[in-house]
C-alpha atoms as one frame of an Amber mdcrd trajectory, in Angstrom:
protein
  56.363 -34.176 -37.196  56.931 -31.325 -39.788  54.561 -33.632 -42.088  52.058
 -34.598 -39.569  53.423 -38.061 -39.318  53.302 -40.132 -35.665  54.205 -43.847
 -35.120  52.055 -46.015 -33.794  55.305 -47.105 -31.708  54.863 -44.130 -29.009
  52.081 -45.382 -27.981  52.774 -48.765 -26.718  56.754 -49.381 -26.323  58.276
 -50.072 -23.208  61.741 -48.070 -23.618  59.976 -44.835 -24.772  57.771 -45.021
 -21.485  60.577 -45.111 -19.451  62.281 -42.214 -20.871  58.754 -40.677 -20.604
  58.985 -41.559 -16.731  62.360 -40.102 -16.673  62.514 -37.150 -18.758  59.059
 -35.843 -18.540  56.977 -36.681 -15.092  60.031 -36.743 -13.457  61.490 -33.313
 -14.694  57.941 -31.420 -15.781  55.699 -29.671 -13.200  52.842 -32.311 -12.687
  49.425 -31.219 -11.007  48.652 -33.240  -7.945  46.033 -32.179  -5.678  43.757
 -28.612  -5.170  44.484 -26.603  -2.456  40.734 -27.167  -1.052  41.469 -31.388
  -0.260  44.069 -30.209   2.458  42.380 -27.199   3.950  44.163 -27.583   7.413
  47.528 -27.925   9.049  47.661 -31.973   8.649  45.494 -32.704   6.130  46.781
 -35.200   3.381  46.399 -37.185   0.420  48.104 -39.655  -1.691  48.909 -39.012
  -5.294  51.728 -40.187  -7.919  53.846 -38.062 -10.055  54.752 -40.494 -12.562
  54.491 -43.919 -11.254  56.018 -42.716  -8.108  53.685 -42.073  -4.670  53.945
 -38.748  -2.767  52.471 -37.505   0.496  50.383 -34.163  -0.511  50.178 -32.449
   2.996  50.119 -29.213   4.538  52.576 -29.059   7.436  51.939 -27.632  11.289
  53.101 -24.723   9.619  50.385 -24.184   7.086  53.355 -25.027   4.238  52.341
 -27.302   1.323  54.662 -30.244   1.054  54.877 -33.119  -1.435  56.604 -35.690
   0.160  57.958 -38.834  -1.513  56.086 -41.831   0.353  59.087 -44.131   1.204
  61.195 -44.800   4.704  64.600 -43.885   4.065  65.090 -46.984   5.901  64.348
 -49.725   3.816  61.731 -48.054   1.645  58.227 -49.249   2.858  55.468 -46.624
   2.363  55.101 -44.846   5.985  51.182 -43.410   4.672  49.451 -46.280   3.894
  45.987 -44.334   3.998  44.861 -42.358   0.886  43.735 -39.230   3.023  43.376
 -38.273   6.482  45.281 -35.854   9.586  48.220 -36.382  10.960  51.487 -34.428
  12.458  53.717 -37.506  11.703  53.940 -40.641   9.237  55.587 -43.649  10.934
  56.726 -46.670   8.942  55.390 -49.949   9.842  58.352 -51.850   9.267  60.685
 -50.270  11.468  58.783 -47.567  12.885  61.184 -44.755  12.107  58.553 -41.721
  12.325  58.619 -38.483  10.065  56.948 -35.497  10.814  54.219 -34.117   8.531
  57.083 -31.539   7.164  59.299 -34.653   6.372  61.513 -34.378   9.085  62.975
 -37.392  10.574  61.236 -37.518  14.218  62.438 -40.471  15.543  62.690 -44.553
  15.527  62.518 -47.523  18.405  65.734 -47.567  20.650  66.785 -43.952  19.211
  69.528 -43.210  22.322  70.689 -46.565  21.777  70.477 -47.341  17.709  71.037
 -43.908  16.679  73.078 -42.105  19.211  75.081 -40.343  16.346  72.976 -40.606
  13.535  72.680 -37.207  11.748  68.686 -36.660  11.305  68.474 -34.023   9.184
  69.692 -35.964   6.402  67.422 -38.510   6.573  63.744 -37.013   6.210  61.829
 -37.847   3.309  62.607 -36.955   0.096  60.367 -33.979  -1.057  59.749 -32.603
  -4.500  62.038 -29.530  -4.689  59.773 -27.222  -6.076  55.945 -26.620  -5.060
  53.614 -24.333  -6.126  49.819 -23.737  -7.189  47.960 -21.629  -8.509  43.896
 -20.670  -8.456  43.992 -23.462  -5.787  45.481 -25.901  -8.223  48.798 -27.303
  -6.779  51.745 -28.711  -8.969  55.017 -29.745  -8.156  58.329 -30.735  -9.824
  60.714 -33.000  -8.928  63.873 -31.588 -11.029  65.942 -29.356  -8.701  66.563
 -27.015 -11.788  63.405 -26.315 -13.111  61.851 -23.262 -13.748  59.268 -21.691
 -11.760  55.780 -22.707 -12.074  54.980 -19.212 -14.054  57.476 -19.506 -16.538
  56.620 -22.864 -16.982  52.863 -22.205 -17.575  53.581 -19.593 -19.999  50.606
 -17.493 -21.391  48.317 -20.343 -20.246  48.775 -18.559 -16.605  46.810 -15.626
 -18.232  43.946 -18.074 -19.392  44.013 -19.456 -15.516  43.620 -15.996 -13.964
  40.527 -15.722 -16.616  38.784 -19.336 -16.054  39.355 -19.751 -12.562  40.628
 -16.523 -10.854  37.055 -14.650 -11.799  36.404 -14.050  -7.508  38.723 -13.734
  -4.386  36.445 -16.427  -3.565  38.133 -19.180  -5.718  36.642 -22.680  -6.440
  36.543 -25.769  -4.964  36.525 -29.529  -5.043  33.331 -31.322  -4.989  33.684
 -34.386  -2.914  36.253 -37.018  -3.726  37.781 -37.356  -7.181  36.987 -40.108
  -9.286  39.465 -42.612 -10.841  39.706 -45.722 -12.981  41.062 -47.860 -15.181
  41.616 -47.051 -18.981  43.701 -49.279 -21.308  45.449 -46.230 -22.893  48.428
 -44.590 -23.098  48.326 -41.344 -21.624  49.460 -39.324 -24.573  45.972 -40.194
 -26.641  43.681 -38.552 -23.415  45.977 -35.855 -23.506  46.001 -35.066 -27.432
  41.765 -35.562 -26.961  41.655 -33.090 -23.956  44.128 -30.408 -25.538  42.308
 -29.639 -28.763  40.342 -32.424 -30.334  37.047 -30.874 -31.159  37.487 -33.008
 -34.660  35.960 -36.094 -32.655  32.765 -34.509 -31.159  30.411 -34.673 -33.979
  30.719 -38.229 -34.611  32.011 -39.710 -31.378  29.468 -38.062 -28.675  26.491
 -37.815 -31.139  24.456 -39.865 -28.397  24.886 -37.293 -26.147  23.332 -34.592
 -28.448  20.634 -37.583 -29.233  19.466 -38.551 -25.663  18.788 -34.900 -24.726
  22.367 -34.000 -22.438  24.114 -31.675 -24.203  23.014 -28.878 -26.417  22.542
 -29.087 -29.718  25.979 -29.852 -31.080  26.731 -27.901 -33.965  24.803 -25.163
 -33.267  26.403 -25.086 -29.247  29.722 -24.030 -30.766  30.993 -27.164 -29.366
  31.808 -29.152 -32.990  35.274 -27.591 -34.434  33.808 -25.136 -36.958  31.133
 -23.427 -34.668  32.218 -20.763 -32.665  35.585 -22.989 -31.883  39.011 -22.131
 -32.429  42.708 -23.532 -31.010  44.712 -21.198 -28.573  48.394 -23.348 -28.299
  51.725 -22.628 -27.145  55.185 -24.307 -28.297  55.575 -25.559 -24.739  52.837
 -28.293 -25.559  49.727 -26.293 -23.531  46.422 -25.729 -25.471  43.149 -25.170
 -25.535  39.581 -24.875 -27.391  38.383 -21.904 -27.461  34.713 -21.347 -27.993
  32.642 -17.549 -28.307  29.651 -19.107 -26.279  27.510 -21.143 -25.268  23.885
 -20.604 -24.583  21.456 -17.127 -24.930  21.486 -14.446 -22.756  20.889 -14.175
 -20.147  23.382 -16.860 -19.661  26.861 -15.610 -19.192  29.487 -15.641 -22.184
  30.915 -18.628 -20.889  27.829 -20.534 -19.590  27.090 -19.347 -16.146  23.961
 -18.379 -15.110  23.164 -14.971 -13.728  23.121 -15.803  -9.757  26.886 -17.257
 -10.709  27.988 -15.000 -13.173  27.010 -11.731 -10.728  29.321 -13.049  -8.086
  32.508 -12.506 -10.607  34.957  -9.554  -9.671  36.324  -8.956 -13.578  37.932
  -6.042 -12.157  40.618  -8.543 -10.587  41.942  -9.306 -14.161  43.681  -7.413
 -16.424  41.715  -5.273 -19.068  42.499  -7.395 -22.110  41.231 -10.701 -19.516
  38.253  -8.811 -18.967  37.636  -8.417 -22.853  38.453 -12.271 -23.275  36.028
 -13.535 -20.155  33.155 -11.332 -21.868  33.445 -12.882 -25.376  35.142 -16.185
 -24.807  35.646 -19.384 -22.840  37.291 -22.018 -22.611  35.634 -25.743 -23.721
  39.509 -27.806 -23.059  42.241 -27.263 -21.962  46.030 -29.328 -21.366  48.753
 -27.907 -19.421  51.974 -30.630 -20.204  52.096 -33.155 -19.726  48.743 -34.915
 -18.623  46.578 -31.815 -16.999  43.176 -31.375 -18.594  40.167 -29.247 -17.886
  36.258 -29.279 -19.261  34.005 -26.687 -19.249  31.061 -27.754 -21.277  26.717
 -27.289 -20.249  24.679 -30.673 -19.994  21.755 -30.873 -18.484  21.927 -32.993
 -14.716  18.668 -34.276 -15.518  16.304 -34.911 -18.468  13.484 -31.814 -16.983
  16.755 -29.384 -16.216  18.181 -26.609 -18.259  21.986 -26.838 -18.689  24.319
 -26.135 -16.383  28.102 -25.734 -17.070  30.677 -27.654 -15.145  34.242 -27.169
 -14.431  35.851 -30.411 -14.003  39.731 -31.574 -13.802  41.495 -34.953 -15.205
  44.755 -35.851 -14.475  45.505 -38.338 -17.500  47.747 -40.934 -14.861  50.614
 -43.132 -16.244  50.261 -46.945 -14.832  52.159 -48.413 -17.798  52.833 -47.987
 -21.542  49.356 -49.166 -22.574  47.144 -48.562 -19.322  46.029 -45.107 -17.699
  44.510 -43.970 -14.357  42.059 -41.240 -14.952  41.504 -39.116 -11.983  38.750
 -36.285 -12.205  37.828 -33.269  -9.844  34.531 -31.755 -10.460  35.007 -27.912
  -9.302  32.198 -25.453  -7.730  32.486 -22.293  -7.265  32.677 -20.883  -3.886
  30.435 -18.389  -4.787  27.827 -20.222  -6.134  24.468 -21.257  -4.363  24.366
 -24.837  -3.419  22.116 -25.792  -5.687  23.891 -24.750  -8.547  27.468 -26.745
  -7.928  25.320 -29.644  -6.766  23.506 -29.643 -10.340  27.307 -29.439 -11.995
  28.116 -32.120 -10.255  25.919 -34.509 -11.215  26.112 -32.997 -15.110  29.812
 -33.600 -14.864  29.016 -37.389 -13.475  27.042 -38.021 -16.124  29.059 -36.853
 -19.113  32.649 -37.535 -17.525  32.307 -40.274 -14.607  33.272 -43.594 -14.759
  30.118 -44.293 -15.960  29.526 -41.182 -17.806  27.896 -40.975 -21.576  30.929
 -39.299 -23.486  33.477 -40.779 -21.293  32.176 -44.303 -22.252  32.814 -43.017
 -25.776  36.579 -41.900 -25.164  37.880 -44.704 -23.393  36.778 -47.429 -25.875
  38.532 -45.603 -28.975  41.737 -44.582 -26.781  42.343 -48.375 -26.909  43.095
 -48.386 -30.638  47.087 -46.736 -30.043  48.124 -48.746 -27.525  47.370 -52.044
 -29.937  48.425 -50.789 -32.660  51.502 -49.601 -30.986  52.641 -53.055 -30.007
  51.074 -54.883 -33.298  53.860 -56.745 -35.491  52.137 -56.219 -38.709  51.590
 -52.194 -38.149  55.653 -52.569 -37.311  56.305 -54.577 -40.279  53.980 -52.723
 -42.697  55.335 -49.377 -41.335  51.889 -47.904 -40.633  51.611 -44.138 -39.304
  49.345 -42.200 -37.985  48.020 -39.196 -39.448  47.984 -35.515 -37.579  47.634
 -33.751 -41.162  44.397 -32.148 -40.285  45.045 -28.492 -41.073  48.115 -28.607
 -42.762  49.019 -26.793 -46.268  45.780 -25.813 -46.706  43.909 -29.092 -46.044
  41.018 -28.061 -44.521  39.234 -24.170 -43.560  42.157 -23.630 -40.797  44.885
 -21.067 -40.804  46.677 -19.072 -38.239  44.503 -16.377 -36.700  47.156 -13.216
 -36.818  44.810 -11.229 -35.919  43.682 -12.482 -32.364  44.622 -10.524 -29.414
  45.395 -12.763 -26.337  48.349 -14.999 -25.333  48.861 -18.232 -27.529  48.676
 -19.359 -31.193  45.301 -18.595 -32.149  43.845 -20.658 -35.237  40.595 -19.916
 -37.442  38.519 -22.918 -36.429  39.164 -26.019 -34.226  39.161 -28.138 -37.255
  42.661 -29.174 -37.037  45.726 -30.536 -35.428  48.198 -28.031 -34.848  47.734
 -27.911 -30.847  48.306 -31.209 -31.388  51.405 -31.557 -33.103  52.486 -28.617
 -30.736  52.357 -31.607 -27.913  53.740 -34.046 -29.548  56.957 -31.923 -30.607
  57.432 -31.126 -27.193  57.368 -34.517 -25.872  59.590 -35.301 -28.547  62.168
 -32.976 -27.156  61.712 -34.115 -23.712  62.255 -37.781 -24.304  65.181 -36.848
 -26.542  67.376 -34.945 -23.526  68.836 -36.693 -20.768  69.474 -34.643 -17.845
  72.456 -33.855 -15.891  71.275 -36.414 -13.186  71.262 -39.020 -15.723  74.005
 -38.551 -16.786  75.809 -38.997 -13.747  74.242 -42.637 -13.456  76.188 -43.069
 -17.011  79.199 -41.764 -15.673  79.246 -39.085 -17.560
């Protein structure tokens, strides 16, 4: 890592993965739903942590729960619906019933099958820990981890500035989007975290048909008006100083959204980042991305700026789920979120221009990773870019904010920052594993 050196082995082998399942999704705080899916007591969906399937509900109570989606009977899924309302989950196999808190309820018989069984040890299993923040809820399944703040670091500070600008908050825009990808995870999350490198070349249609601004001069290639923010815990970013002309906002809002922020809510040193900076990417670890880019919805339309989420979903050592949330604000007139939801479509759907782009090159790893001759030949990968002096990128010493701050965005330090923290995850067992080894 020290010499910008990967193998090609990460990417695609089947013992690796499962210490990935193991040691990182299983012991990391993982994203899994915003706060506006489940607005009342009831409300649930279905997501995975991992490979695994939790219940994302808010309890008669109000309480968020994550809930793992098994009977503690014989294991059959008792939610078998991907969202809905309901005060209890009931398995169809047996039809011992939960309640939405994961209590057990009940089961057929009870005060003749069960007369002494002890119910409050046999609920569902929940996620120990369960937090969110700016709407955005995570949860961790590892009984000693540390709280969601710690965890996050400084890139809490950049949340309060890119989503926390009104009391008002933001929202999800209809159902997320998912599909198929034959990728491993790791490559959308590298792409998402800092690689502006790829833009020029990759998404030049985009620039071409008319849907994004002009590239180089939109501060969105890696040496205009880009630089990394990243932190040793494997979060990053792309920072850019703007977007569009006044009277566009610094970050790409247009005045009827950009009057509706409350700045005074942040600190003073967020209020001096939100009026010269934004954020284009960002990756909280593991597999948490976020966009913030203008294209225009359609060809007659000026740009608009979207704010959309992808959770970069494990299904395998060679195959990912993308899921994506396009955000609105709150705030905002209709019109507005409607047009940055059909701008976010287009660029980032299933279907979208760039993300057409992405998923056909995330396919390379993945092969490579499993091919006999790259084995044999010992083939690499290279994450040089920006090392000893390689290219115009150095360490910015002088910039003010949480984070590692770098010149320009053309390099790879953000990224090598990831990949040296999932080498230290994958390298420590926990104390729960090693009580399987006897240890």
């Amino acid at each position: 890592m020290e010499q910008g050196i990967v193998s090609p082995r990460i990417f695609n082998d089947p013992e690796l993965y499962s210490y990935e399942l193991d040691r990182i999704f299983a012991r990391c705080w993982c994203f899994v739903a915003h706060e506006s899916e489940i607005p009342m007591p009831g409300d649930y969906v279905l997501r995975n942590i991992g490979q695994d399937q939790f219940i994302v509900v808010r309890d008669e109570d109000g309480q968020i729960r994550v809930l793992f989606n098994k009977c503690t009977h014989r294991g059959s899924p008792v939610c078998r619906v991907e969202k809905g309302n309901s005060s209890h989950f009931r398995c169809p196999y047996h039809s011992w019933v939960f309640k939405n808190n994961g209590d057990w309820s009940g089961a057929p018989y009870r005060k003749k099958a069960y007369k002494k069984l002890d119910a409050a040890a046999w609920g569902l299993a929940a996620a120990p820990h369960v937090d969110s923040v700016h709407g955005l809820i995570f949860a961790s399944l590892d009984p000693d981890a540390p709280t969601l703040d710690d965890y996050l670091g400084g890139m809490r500070w950049y949340l309060d500035a890119l989503l926390g600008l009104n009391d008002q908050g933001m929202r999800a825009i209809g159902e997320p989007h998912r599909w198929r990808v034959p990728a491993n995870w790791k490559s959308g999350a590298e792409n998402f975290m800092a690689d502006a490198y790829h833009v020029p070349s990759l998404h030049r249609s985009a620039e071409e048909v008319g849907m994004f601004p002009n590239i180089e001069a939109g501060g969105a290639g890696p040496q205009a008006g880009s630089r990394h923010v990243y932190f040793d815990e494997g979060h990053g970013m792309i920072i850019n100083d703007g977007f569009l002309p006044p009277p566009w906002h610094r970050s790409g809002f247009p005045p009827e959204v950009a009057d509706t922020f409350q700045l005074d809510r942040l600190a003073p040193d967020q209020q001096l980042f939100v009026d010269n900076h934004s954020a284009t990417t960002f990756l909280i670890f593991p597999n948490l991305g976020l966009v913030r880019v203008p294209a225009s919805p359609h060809p007659d339309a000026p740009p608009t700026v979207f704010t959309y989420l992808r959770q970069l979903q494990p299904s395998g050592p060679d195959t990912i789920v993308n899921w994506n949330w396009t955000l609105g604000w709150n705030s905002a007139p209709d019109g507005f979120n409607e047009d940055a939801y059909v701008a976010a479509l287009s660029m980032h759907g299933p279907a979208g221009i760039l993300e057409q782009d992405d998923t056909v090159v995330w396919g390379g790893p993945p092969t490579a990773g499993k091919s006999v001759f790259a084995r044999k030949s010992g083939m690499r990968f290279n994450f040089q870019l920006g090392l000893d002096g390689m290219s115009d990128y150095a360490e910015d010493t002088s910039w003010a904010f949480p984070g590692r701050a770098t010149t320009t965005a053309l390099g790879e330090a953000p990224q090598r920052a990831f990949y040296r923290r999932w080498l230290r995850e994958v390298s420590t067992a926990d104390h729960a594993e090693n009580r399987e080894d006897g240890q």
